[in-house]
C-alpha positions as CSV (number, residue, x, y, z in Angstrom):
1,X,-101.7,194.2,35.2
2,X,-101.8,193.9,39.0
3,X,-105.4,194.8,38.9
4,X,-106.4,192.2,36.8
5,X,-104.3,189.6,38.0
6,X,-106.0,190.3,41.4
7,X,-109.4,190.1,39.5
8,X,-108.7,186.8,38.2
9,X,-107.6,185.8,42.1
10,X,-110.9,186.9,43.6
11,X,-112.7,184.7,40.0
12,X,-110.8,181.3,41.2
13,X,-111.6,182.3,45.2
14,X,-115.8,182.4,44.0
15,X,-115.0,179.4,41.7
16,X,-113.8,177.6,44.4
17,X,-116.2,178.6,47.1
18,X,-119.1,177.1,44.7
19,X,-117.2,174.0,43.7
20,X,-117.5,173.3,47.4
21,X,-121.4,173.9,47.5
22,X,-122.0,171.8,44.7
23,X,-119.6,168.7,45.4
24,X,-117.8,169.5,42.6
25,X,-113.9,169.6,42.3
26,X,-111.3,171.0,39.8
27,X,-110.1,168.9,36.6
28,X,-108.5,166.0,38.0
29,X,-109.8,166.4,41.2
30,X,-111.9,162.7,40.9
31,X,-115.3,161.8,40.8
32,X,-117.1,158.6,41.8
33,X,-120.4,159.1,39.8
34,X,-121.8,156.0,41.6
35,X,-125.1,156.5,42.1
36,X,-127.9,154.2,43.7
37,X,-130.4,152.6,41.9
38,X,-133.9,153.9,41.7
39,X,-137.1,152.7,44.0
40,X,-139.9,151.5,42.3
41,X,-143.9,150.8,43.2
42,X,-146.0,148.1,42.2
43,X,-149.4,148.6,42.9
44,X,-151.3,145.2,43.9
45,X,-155.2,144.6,44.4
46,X,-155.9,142.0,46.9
47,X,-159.1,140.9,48.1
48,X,-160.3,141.5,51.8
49,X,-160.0,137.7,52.6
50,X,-156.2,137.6,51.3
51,X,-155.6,140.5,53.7
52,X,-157.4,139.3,56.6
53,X,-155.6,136.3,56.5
54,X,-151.9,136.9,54.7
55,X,-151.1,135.2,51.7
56,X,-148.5,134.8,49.5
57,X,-148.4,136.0,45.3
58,X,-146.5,136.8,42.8
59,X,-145.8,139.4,40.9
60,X,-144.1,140.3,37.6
61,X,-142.4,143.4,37.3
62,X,-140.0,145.4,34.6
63,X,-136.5,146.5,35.4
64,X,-133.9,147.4,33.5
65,X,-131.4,144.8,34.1
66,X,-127.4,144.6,33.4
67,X,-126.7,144.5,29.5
68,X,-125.0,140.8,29.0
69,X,-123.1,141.8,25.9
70,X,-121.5,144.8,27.0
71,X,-121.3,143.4,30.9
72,X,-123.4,146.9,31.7
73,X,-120.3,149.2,30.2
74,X,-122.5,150.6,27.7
75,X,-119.3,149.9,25.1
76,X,-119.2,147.6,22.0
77,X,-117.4,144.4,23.8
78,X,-113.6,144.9,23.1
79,X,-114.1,147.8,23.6
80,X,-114.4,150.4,26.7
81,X,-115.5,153.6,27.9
82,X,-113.2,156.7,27.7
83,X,-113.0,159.4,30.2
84,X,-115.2,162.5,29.0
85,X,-113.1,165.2,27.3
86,X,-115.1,167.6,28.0
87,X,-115.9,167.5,31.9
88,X,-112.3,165.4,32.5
89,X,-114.4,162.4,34.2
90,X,-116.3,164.8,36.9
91,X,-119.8,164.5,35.4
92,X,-120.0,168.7,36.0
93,X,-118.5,171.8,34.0
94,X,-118.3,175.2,35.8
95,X,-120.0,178.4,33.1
96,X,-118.2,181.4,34.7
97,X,-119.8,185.0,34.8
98,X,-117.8,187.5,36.5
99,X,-117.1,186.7,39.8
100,X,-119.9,183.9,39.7
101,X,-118.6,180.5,38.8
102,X,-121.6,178.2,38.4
103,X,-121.6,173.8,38.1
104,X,-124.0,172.2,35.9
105,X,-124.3,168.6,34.6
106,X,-121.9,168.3,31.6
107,X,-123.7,168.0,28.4
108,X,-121.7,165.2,26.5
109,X,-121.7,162.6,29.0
110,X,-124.8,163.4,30.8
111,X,-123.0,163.6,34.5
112,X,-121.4,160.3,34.1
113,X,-117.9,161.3,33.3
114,X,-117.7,158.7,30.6
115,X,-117.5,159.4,26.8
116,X,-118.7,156.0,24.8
117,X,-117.2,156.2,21.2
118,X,-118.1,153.0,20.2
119,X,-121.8,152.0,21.7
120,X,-122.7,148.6,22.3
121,X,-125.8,147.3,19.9
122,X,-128.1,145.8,22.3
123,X,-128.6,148.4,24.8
124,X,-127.5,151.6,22.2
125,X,-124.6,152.5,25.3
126,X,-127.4,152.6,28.3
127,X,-125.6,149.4,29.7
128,X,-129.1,148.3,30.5
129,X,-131.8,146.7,29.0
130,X,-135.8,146.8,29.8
131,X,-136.8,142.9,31.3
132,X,-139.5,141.4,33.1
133,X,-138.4,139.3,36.9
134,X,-140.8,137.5,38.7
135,X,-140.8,137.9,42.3
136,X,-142.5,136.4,45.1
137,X,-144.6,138.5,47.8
138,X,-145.7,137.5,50.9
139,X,-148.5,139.4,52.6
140,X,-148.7,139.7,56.0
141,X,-152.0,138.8,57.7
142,X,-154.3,141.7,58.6
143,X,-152.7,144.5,56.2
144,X,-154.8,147.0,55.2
145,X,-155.1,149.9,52.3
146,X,-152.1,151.7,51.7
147,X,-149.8,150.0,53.6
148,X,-146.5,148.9,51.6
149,X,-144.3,146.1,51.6
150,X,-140.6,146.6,50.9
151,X,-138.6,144.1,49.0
152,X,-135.3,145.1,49.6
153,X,-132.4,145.8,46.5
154,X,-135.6,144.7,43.7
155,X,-135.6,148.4,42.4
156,X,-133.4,149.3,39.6
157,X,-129.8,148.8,39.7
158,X,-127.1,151.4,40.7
159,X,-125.2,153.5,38.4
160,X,-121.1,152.2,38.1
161,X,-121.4,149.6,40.7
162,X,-123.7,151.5,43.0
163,X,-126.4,149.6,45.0
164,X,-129.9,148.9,43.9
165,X,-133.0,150.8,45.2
166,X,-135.7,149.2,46.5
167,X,-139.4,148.0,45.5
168,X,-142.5,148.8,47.2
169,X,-146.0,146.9,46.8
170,X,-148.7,149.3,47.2
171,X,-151.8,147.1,48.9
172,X,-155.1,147.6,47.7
173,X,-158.1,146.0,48.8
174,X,-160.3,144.7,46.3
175,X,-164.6,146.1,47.1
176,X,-166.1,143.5,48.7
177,X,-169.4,142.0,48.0
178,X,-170.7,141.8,51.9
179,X,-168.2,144.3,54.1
180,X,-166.5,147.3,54.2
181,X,-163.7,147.1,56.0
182,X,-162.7,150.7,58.4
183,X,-159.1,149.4,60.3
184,X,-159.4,146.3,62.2
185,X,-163.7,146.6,61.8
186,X,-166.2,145.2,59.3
187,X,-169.0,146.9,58.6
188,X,-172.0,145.1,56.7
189,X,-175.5,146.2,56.0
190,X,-178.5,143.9,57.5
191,X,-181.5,143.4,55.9
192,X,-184.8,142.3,58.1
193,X,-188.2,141.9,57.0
194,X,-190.9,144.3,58.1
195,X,-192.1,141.1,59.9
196,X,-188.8,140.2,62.0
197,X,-188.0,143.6,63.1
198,X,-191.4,144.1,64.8
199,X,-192.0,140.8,66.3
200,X,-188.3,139.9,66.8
201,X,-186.5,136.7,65.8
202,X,-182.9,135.4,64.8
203,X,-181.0,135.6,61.8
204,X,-178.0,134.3,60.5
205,X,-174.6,136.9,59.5
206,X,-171.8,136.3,57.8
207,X,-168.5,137.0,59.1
208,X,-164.8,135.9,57.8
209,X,-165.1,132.6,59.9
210,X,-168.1,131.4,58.8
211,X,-171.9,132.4,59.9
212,X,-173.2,133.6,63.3
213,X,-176.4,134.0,64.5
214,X,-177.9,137.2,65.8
215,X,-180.5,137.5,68.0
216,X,-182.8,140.6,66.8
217,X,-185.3,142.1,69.9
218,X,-188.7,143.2,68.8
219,X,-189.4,146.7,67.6
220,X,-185.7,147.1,65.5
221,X,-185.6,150.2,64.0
222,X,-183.8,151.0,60.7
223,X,-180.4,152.4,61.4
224,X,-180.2,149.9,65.0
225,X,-176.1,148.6,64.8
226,X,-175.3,145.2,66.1
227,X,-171.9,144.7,67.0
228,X,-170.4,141.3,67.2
229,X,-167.1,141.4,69.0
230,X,-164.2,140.0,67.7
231,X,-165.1,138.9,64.5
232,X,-163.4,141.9,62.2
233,X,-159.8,142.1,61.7
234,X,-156.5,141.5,63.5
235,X,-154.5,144.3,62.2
236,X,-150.4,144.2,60.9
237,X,-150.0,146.0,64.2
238,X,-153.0,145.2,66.4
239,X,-153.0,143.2,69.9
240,X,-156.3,141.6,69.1
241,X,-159.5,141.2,66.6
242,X,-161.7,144.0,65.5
243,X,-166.0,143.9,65.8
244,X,-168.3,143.7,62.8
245,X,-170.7,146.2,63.2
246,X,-174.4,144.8,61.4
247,X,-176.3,147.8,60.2
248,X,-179.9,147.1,60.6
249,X,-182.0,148.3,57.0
250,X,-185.9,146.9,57.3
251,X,-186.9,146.3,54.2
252,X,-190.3,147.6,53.1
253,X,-192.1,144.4,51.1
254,X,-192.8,144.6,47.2
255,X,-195.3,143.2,44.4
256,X,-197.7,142.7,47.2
257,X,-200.2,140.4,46.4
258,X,-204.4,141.9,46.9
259,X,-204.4,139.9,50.3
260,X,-201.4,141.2,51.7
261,X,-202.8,144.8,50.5
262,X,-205.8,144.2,52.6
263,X,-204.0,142.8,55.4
264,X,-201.5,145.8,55.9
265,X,-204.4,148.6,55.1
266,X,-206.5,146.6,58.7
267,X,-203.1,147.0,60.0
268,X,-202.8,150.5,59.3
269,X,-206.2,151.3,60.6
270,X,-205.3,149.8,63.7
271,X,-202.3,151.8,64.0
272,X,-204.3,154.7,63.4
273,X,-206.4,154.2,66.7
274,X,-203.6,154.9,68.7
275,X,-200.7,156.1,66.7
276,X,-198.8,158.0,69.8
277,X,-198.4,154.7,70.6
278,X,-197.4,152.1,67.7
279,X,-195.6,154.8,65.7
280,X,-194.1,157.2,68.2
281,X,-191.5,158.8,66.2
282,X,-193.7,159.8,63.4
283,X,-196.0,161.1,65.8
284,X,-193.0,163.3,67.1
285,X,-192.4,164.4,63.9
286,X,-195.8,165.5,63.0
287,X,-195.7,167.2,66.2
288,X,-192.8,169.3,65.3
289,X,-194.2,170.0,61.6
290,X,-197.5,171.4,63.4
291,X,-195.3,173.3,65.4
292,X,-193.2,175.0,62.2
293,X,-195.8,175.9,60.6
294,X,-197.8,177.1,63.2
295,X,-194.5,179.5,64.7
């Protein structure tokens, strides 16, 4: 009898130790089961000039809001919820092996310590019901990809009193037509006629504020980068404006007409005279091809 009423002592010891790991505590023993609320996201595409600039939207959301009937009991009205039977209001049981005593989530109230006999109808003893809220977001100017904007306690709400979680906006930028925004920079890709990159000239650019104009030097080459300071994008967290960067693409002409054929095949006998010298980098090239083939 001694032996196995010292058994039973070393059980409760165990039991004991692993109430304490698991924040659990004997029948009795209390149990808040307030819980707070869970965060949501709300993803939201904006375009590049909304996030250059800030704006303000709205957005309409679900959330599960406090059941009016039942006041968010989760009980028929006049009526209320009962302590669980089972768990004694903790939320957790304790299964005992041997010396192991082990705390799970009790299966009859679902860890909230609360036994509903008599459910209320409109939310079927959830104490919440699924609604829609409309809620206003401002956008700060210069935000970018990825970044979020919290709006504080609009999550769900908390579990027997508990406070509300948040909701974060996930900001995503729309493709634009003309940029491609990298941080505070634009990028945009320049056309130029055959024409204006070897003779030179001006051309007008787009930016956010409007159009500049951009001086081009004679002989551009495809893949030349303009930049034009200060005309990208003041970041969230940036002291000052970002560049555009104009990539410079020449553009070789189409549906040539029988003159302009004739014109550009003079042209390219001309070049031919002296091509070290109008066409240098293809004259490289060739260079080094002769050379591969000859090694």
């Amino acid at each position: 009898m001694g032996g196995g009423a010292g058994m039973g002592g070393f059980g409760d010891a165990f039991s004991d130790i692993f109430g304490d790991i698991f924040g659990g505590g004997r029948a009795g023993g209390g149990r808040s089961n307030v819980y707070r609320g869970a965060d949501l996201r709300y993803n939201l595409e904006i375009s590049l000039e909304d996030a250059a600039r800030g704006s303000e939207t709205r957005i309409r959301i679900p959330t599960m809001e406090e059941c009016e009937p039942c006041k968010g009991t989760g009980a028929k009205k006049g009526t209320e919820p009962k302590t669980c039977p089972t768990c004694g209001g903790h939320g957790q049981v304790r299964m005992q092996q041997g010396f192991f005593s082990i705390q799970q989530t009790c299966p009859k109230c679902h860890g909230t310590g609360r036994f509903i006999a008599d459910p209320c109808t409109s939310c079927q003893g959830a104490g919440r019901v699924k609604q829609h809220k409309t809620l206003s977001v401002k956008i700060p100017s210069g935000i970018d990809e990825g970044d979020r904007i919290r709006l504080s306690g609009e999550g769900e709400h908390g579990v027997n009193g508990g406070p509300p979680g948040d909701l974060y906006v996930q900001i995503h930028l729309k493709p634009h037509a003309v940029f491609q925004r990298d941080h505070d920079d634009l990028h945009c890709e320049m056309p130029v006629s055959f024409a204006s990159a070897a003779l030179g000239g001006e051309i007008e650019i787009p930016t956010l504020e409007g159009v500049a104009r951009l001086k081009i030097p004679a002989e551009t080459q495809t893949g030349k980068v303009f930049r034009l300071r200060g005309k990208g994008i003041k970041g969230v967290r940036s002291i000052g404006h970002g560049d555009l960067l104009c990539h410079v693409v020449v553009e070789t002409p189409v549906h040539l007409t029988e003159r302009q054929k004739e014109l550009l095949r003079e042209f390219e006998a001309i070049n031919d005279e002296d091509a070290g010298k109008h066409n240098p980098r293809a004259k490289s090239w060739m260079d080094k091809v002769k050379d591969f083939f000859a090694g």
